[in-house]
FIDRENBA-644499 format. One line per field, with one value per residue (C-alpha): x, y negated, z negated; residue number from 0. Coordinates in steps of 0.2 Angstrom, whole numbers, plus 5000, padded with zeros to 4 digits. Example, Ala and Ser with C-alpha at 12.3 -4.5 7.8 and 13.67 -1.06 7.14 Angstrom:
2
px	5062,5068 .
py	5022,5005 .
pz	4961,4964 .
seq	0,1 .
***
This chain:
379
px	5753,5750,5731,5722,5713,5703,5698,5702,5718,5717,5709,5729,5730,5746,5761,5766,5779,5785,5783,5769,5760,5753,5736,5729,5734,5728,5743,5739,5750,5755,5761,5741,5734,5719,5713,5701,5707,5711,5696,5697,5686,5678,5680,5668,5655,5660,5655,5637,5630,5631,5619,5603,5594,5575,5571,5561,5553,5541,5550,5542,5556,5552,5534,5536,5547,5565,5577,5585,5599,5607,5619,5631,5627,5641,5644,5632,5628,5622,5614,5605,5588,5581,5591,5596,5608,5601,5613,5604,5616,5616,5611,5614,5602,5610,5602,5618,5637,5653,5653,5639,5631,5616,5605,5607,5595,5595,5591,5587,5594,5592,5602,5601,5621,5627,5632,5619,5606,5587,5584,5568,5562,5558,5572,5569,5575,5575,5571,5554,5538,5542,5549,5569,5566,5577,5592,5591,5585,5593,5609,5599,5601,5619,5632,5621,5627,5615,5615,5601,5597,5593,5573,5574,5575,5587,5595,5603,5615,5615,5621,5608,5615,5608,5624,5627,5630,5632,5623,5622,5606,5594,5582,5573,5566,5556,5557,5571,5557,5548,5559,5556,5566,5571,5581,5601,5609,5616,5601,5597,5616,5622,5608,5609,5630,5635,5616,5623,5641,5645,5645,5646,5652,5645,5648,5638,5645,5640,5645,5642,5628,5619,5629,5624,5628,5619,5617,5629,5629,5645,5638,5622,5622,5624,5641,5646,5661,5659,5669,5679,5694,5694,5689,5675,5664,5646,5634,5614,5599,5587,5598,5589,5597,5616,5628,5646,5659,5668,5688,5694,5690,5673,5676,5675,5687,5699,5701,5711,5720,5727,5746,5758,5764,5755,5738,5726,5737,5721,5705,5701,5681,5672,5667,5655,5649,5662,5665,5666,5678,5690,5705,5695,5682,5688,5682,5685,5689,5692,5709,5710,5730,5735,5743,5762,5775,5765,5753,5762,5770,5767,5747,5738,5737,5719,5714,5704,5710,5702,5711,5709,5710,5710,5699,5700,5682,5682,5685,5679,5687,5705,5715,5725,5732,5730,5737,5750,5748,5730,5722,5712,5716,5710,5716,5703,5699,5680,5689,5701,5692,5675,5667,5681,5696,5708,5703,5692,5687,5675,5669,5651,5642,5648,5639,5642,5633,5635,5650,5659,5661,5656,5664,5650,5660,5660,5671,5675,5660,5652,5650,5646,5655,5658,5672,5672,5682,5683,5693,5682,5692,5694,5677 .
py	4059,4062,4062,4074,4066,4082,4097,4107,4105,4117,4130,4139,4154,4150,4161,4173,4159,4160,4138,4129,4116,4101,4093,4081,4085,4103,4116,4131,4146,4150,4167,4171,4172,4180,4165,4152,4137,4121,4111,4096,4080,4072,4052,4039,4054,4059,4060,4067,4064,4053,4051,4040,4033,4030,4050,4054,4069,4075,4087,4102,4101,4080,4083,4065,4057,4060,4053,4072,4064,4048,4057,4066,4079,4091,4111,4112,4129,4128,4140,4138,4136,4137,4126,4113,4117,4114,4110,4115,4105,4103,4090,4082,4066,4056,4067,4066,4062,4074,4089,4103,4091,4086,4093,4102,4105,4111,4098,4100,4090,4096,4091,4091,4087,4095,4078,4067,4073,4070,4072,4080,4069,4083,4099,4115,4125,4117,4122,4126,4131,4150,4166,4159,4143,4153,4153,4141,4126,4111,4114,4119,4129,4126,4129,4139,4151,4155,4167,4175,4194,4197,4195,4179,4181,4167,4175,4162,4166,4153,4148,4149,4135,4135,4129,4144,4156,4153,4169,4174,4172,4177,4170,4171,4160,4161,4142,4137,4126,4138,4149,4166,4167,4184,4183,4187,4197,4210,4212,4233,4237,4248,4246,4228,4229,4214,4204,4193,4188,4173,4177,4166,4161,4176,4178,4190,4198,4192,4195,4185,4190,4180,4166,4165,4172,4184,4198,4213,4231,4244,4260,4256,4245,4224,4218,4203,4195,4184,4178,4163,4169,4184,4193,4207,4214,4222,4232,4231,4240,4225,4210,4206,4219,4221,4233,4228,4239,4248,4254,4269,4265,4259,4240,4227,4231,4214,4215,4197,4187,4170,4169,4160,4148,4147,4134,4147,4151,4147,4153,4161,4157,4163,4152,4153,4168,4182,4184,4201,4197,4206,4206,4213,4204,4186,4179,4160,4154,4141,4141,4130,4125,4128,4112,4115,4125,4140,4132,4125,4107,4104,4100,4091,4099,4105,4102,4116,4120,4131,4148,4163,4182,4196,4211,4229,4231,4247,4246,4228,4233,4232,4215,4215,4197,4182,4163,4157,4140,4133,4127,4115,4100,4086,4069,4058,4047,4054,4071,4065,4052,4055,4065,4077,4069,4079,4081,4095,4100,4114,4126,4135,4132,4139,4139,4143,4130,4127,4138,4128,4132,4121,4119,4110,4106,4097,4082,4079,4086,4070,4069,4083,4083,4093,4101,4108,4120,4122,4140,4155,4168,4175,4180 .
pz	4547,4564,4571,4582,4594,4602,4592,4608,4608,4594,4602,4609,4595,4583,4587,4575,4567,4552,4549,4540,4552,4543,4551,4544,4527,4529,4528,4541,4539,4553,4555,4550,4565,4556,4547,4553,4557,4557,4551,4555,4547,4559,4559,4551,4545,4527,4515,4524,4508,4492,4476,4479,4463,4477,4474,4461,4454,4441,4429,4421,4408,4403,4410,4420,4434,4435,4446,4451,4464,4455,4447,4459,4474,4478,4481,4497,4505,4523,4536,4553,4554,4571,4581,4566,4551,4533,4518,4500,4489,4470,4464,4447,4435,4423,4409,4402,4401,4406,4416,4412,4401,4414,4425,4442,4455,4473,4486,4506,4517,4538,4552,4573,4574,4558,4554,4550,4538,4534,4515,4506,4492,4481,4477,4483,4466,4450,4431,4429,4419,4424,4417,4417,4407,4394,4410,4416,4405,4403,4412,4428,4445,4451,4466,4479,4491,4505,4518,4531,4536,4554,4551,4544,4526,4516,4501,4488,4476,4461,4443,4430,4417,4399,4394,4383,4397,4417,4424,4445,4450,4467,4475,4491,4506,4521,4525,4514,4507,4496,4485,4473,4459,4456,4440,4437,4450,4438,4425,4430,4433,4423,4410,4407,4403,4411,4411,4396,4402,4412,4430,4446,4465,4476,4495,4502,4518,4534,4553,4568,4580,4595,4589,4571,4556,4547,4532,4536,4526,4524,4523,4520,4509,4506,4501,4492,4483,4466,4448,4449,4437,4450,4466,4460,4472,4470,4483,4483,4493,4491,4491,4473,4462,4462,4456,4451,4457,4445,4443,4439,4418,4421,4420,4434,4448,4449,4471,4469,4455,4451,4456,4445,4455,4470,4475,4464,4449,4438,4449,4465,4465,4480,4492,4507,4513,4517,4537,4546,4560,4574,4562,4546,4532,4529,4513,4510,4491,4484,4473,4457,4451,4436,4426,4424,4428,4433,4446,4462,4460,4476,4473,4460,4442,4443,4459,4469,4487,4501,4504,4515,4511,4523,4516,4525,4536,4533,4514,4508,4492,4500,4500,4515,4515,4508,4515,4503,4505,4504,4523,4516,4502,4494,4503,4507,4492,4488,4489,4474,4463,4456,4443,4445,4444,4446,4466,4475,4491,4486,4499,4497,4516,4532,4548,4566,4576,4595,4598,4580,4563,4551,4535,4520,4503,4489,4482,4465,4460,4467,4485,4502,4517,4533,4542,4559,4566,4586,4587,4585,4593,4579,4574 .
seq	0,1,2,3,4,5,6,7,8,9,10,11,12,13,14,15,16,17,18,19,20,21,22,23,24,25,26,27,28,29,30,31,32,33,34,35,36,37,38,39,40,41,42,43,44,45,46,47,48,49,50,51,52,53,54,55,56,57,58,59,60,61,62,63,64,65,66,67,68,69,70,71,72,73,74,75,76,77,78,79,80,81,82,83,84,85,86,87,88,89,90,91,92,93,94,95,96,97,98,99,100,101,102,103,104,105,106,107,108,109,110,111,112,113,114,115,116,117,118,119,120,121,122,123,124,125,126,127,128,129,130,131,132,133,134,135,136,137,138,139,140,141,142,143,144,145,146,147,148,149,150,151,152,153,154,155,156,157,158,159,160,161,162,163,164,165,166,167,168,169,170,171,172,173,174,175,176,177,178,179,180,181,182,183,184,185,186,187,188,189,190,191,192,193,194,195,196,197,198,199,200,201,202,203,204,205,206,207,208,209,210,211,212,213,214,215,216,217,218,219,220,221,222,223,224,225,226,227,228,229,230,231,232,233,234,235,236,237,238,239,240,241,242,243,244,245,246,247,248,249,250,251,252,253,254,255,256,257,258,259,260,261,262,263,264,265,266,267,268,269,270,271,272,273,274,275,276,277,278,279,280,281,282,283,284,285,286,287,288,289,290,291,292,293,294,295,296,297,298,299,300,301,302,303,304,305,306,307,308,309,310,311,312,313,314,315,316,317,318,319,320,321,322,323,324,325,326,327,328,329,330,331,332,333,334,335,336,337,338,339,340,341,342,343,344,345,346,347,348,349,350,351,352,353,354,355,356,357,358,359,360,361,362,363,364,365,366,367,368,369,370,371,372,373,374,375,376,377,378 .
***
């Protein structure tokens, strides 16, 4: 496998070829000359962050101490805050055994470099004595999207776990520290109709602006992507209260699907916020495999890998292209071995920090780590 010494080398556009480049076990498609790319893991960093058994929190659902982080931290969001990135990262105990069966909280971790991180003791978001205790107790507040408006505000997107029913969930921030909860995304759409159906992954639209990335509106109003089993789409005037978008027959337009036979033959969940760009609206996903003849032999049976899709600026509803080959895979050994075994890298945080785009994900639903990006021409 050859190595890259120098991201810049990277920074030449591809040509419109109609080859697949391999670096460093990512696959770029070439002839899309639209999508970000290629991230690159820089050496002796990852993962930036692991479980630690030291931080210890007082519950409101045990009412006492509670180790919140010795479990497993994965599926990080990340946005700038000043001059530093911050990762808000889930966070799991050991409240219990198998996957959905513990605990999740948000954690805060802040950085100088992107790369090295300085933990808060405490998380951010967590299950409390308030008015969701009937959302989001036990499972917790999982997999969280984050993304800023141009005054400042953070806006985070979340799972609400009972373990009955996964439900989208907002919340605001002013500091990242301090959050509101403000309840399921979709509770006053449409009268309640989708409040009591599973609903996750949103990527509300961004653009970039004075070298950061922050909240865009089409027509007026705030855009965003979510579902893992397909690409829906919902608008909002408030960034609290969202509307599905609807097809022709009144049910949830479907903008994306799995393919049979391809990287995301099972799921196409959302990934970090969507990307207004020169070329259109990218929205990074991240594609899960389906086991057996209809998923792509090429990859793992189950693993989820990062692809790309090209939305129309003008109409976000539109698909325009999609990469048929994932950019990003599980290779390192964190990335394929864990609580998760079949193998992840699962992207939620995307930042542009000092003229580079930083890529945040989980790994095997066990570890966070970064990867960075030197071409932005095409933002």
């Amino acid at each position: 496998m050859r190595k890259i010494g120098k991201y810049s080398i990277w920074t030449l556009m591809l040509a419109s070829l109609s080859v697949t480049l391999e670096v460093e076990g990512q696959e770029v498609q070439a002839g899309a000359s639209w999508a970000l790319g290629p991230f690159v893991r820089p050496q002796q960093v990852n993962p930036i962050l692991a479980p630690q058994s030291a931080s210890t929190f007082i519950c409101p659902m045990h009412n006492g101490p509670v180790k919140w982080e010795e479990g497993d931290v994965f599926n990080p969001a990340a946005v700038t805050k000043g001059g530093n990135i911050v990762v808000l990262y889930r966070a799991e105990d050991k409240s219990g055994t198998g996957i959905g069966k513990r605990t999740s909280r948000i954690g805060y971790a802040e950085s100088t470099d992107g790369l090295h991180f300085k933990r808060e003791g405490n998380p951010v978001l967590y299950p409390a004595d308030d008015d969701f205790k009937e959302l989001d107790w036990p499972g917790g507040c999982e997999d969280p999207r984050v993304a800023m408006t141009e005054e400042g505000l953070y806006v985070m997107l979340y799972t609400s776990w009972n373990r009955k029913t996964p439900r989208l969930s907002v919340a605001t921030s002013r500091d990242l520290k301090h959050w509101i909860k403000h309840g399921p995304a979709f509770a006053k759409a449409y009268k309640g109709r989708f409040n009591q159906m599973a609903t996750k992954s949103a990527s509300i639209l961004t653009k970039l602006k004075d070298g950061k990335l922050v909240i865009d509106k089409v027509d007026g109003q705030y855009f965003m992507y979510w579902g893992e089993y397909a690409i829906h789409a919902a608008v909002s005037d408030n960034l609290t209260d969202w509307y599905p978008v609807l097809d022709e027959k009144g049910e949830l337009r479907k903008l994306a699907v799995p393919r049979p036979g391809y990287f995301d033959s099972q799921m196409t969940e959302c990934g970090p916020p969507a990307i207004r760009t020169k070329n259109g609206i990218l929205l990074l996903y991240n594609g899960k495999n389906e086991r057996g003849l209809r998923g792509d032999t090429a990859y793992a049976a189950g693993a989820y890998c990062g692809g790309q899709m090209l939305f129309d600026a003008k109409d976000p509803n539109k698909l325009i292209e999609r990469l048929d080959k994932p950019f990003f895979v599980p290779e390192a050994p964190f990335e394929r071995s864990g609580q998760y075994v079949h193998g992840t890298v699962f992207m939620e945080g995307l930042v542009c920090h000092e003229h580079r785009i930083y890529l945040y994900y989980g790994c095997a639903d066990s570890r966070v780590a970064v990867a960075i990006c030197e071409n932005i021409d095409n933002l």
